[in-house]
C-alpha positions in Angstrom: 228.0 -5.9 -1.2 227.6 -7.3 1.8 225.7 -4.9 5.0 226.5 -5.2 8.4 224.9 -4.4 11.3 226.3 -1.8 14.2 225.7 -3.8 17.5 223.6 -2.2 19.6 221.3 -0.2 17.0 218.9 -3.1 15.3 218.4 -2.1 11.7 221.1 0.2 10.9 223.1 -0.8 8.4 226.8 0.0 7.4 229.8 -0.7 4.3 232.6 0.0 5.6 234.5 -0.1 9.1 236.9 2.6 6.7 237.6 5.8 8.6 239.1 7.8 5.6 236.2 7.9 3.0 235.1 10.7 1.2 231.9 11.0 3.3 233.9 10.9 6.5 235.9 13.7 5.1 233.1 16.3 4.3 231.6 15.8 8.2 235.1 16.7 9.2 235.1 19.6 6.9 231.6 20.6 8.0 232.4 20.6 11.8 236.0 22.6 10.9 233.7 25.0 9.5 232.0 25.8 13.3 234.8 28.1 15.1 234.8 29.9 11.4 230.8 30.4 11.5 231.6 31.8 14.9 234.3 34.1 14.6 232.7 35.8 11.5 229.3 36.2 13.6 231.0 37.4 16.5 234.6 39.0 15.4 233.8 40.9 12.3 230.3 40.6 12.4 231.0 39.3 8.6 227.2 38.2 8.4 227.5 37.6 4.4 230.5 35.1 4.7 228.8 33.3 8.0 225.8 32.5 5.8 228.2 31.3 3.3 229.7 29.2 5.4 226.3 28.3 6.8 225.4 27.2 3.4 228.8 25.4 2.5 227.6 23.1 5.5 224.0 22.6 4.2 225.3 21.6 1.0 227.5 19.4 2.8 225.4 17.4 5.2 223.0 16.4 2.5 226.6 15.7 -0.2 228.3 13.3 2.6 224.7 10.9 3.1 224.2 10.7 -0.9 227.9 9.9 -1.7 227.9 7.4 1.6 224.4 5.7 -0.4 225.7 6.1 -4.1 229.7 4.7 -3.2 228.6 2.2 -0.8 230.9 4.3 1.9 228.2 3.8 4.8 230.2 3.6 8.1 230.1 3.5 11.6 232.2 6.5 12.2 230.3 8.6 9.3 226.5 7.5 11.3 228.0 9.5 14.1 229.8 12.3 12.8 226.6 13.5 10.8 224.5 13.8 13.9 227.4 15.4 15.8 228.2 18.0 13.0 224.3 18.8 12.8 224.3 19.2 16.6 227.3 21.5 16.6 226.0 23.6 13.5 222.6 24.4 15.4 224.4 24.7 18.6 227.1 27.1 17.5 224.6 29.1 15.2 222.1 29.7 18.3 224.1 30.7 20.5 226.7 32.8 18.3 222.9 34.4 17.3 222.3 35.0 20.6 225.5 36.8 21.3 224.5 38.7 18.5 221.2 39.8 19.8 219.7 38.8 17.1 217.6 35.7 18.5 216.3 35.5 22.0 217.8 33.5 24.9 214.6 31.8 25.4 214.4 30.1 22.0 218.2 28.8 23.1 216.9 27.4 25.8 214.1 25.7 24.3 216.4 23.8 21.8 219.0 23.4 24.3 216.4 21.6 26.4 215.4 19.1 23.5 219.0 17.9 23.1 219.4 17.3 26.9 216.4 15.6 26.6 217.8 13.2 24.2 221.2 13.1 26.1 219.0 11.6 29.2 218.0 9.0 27.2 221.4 7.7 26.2 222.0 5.8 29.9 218.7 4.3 29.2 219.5 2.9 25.6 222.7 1.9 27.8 220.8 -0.3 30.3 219.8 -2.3 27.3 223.0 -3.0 25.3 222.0 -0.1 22.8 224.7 2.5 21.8 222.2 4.5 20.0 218.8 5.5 18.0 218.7 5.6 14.8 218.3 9.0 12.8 214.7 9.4 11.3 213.6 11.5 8.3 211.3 13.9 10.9 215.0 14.8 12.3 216.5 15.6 9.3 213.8 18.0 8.1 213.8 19.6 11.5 217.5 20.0 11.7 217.5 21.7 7.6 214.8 24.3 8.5 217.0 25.1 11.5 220.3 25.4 9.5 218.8 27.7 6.9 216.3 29.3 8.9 218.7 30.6 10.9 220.8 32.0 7.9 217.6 33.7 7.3 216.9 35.2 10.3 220.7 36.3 10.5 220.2 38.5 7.1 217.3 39.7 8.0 219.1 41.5 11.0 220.6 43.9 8.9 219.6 46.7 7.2 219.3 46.4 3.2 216.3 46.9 0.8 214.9 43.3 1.1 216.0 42.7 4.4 212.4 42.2 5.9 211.7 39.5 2.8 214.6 37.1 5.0 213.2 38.1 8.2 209.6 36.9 7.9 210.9 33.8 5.9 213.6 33.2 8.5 211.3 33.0 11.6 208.4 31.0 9.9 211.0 28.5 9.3 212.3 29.2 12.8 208.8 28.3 14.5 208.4 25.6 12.0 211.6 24.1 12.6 211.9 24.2 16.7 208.8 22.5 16.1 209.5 19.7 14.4 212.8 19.6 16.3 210.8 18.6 19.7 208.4 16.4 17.7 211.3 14.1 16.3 212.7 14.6 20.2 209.7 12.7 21.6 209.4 9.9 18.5 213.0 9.4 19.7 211.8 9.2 23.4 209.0 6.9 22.2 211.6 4.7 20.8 213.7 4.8 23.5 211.3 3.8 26.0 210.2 1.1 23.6 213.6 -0.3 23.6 214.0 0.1 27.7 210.7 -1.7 28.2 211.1 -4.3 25.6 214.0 -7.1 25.9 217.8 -6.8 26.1 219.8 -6.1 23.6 222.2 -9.3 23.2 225.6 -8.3 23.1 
């Protein structure tokens, strides 16, 4: 089969220009999923059924790239709506947590901080014909300890023989995972300003 190329992002490769696909439909499910997450954290305080949901999503994010690989469904829409739908997740689940009392505001702001960051950089890819970075394997691994550390951290909340067992576990993966988050932040800053300093992207 033959690969294109999405202009403006050297390297990454696509299938399909297909909207409907199967992977395309499990990022839509995934991000359906968010004002759910939040009105069980917030409205019922339904903790059990948000980590569910919390869960359904993981399961999902890593489904929709392996079908996209194995089917040959790669798209252009799907290379967007996977970063979007892990953005939202985090988002949502920090501060819905937050709300909660059950992280504080400062750790928000710390990951809030790292995706402004990489929202800066997007008029400077801009400058230079490029729509976008690619996603790296560091992100990915930063972004899964933040979608089930948080889980985690959200059990271990509550008050149930065990409960401390999630706790620790939850905030080593917490520290763990806002670290890597801002490391894969400045490789994407390095990139960035790589591409910025290097020549134009022909359009």
């Amino acid at each position: 089969m033959t690969r294109r190329y999405a202009v403006g992002v050297p390297g990454t490769a696509y299938d399909t220009d297909r909207v409907l696909t199967v992977p395309n439909v499990l990022s839509l499910v995934r991000l359906a999923g968010v004002p759910v997450f939040l009105w069980l954290v917030l409205g019922p305080h339904a903790d059990g059924w948000a980590v569910v949901v919390l869960a359904v999503s993981g399961a999902t994010d890593f489904l929709d790239g392996y079908l996209a690989r194995s089917r040959h469904e790669v798209s252009r829409v799907g290379q967007m709506l996977d970063p979007v739908a892990d953005r939202t997740y985090i988002a949502a689940t920090i501060f819905g947590l937050a709300i909660r009392d059950v992280i504080p505001w400062w750790l928000v702001g710390i990951l809030v901080l790292r995706d402004v960051c990489m929202a800066l950089l997007v008029p400077l890819l801009r400058t230079r014909g490029y729509t976008s970075l690619p996603v790296h394997f560091l992100g990915k691994v930063a972004t899964f300890c933040l979608l089930y550390a948080f889980p985690a951290v959200l059990l271990g909340a509550d008050r149930f023989p065990g409960a401390i067992v999630f706790k620790v576990s939850g905030w080593a993966f917490v520290i763990w995972g806002a670290a890597l988050y801002w490391w894969a932040g400045l490789l994407y800053v390095r990139q960035a300003l790589a591409v910025v300093l290097g020549p134009r992207q022909l359009p």
